[in-house]
C-alpha positions in Angstrom: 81.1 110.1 70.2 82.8 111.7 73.4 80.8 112.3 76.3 82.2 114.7 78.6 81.2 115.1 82.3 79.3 118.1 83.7 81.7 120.9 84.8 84.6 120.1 82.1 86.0 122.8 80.3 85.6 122.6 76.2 86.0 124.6 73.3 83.9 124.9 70.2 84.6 126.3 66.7 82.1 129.2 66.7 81.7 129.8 70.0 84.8 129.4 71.7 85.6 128.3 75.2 82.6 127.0 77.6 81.8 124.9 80.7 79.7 121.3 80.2 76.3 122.0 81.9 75.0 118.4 81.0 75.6 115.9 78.6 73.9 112.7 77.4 73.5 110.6 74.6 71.3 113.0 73.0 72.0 116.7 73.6 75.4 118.1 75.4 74.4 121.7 76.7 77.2 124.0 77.5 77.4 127.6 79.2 79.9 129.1 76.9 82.1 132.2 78.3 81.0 134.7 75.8 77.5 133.4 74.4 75.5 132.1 77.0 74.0 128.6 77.1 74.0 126.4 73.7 72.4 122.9 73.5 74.2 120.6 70.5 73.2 117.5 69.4 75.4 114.9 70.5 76.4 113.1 67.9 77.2 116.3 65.8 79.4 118.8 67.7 82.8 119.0 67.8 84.2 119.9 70.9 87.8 120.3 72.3 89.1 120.0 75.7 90.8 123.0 76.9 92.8 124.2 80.0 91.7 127.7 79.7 89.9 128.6 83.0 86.3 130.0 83.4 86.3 133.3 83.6 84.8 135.1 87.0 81.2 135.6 87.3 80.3 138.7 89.5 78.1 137.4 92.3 74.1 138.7 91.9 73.8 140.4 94.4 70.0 140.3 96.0 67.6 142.2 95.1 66.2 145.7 97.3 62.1 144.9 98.2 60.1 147.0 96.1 58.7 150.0 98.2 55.3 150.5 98.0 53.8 153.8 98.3 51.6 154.7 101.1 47.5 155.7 99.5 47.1 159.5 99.6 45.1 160.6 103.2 41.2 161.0 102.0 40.5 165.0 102.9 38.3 165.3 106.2 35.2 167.5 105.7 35.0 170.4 108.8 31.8 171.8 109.4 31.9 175.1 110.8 29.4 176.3 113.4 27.1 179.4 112.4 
């Protein structure tokens, strides 16, 4: 059993290459380019180490504040003189 160190660069069978998000002696979870995050089982996966680079992740940009519409003006009654 191999641990590898948050932030290493590995490669999977089915899933290809990834980034180590955290690994124990349990579970190794890893954000893989193409398929998002995956949690193995230790013990079980077979990983790779590769030198193929993470690809770049387009910066979130921040949200706009929801604009909330002002209530309609209640209608003002006019009384009219006789």
């Amino acid at each position: 059993m191999k641990l590898f160190t948050k932030g290493s660069r590995v490669s999977q069978a089915n899933y290809g290459a990834g980034t180590v998000a955290s690994s124990d002696e349990r579970y190794t979870v890893i954000e893989f380019d193409n398929h998002g995050r995956r949690v193995f089982i230790t013990d079980m996966v077979m990983l790779g180490k590769t030198d193929e680079p993470a690809p770049n992740k387009p910066a979130k940009g921040r949200r706009k504040k929801a604009v909330v519409a002002a209530p309609a003006p209640e209608p003002v009654e006019v009384e009219e003189e006789a």
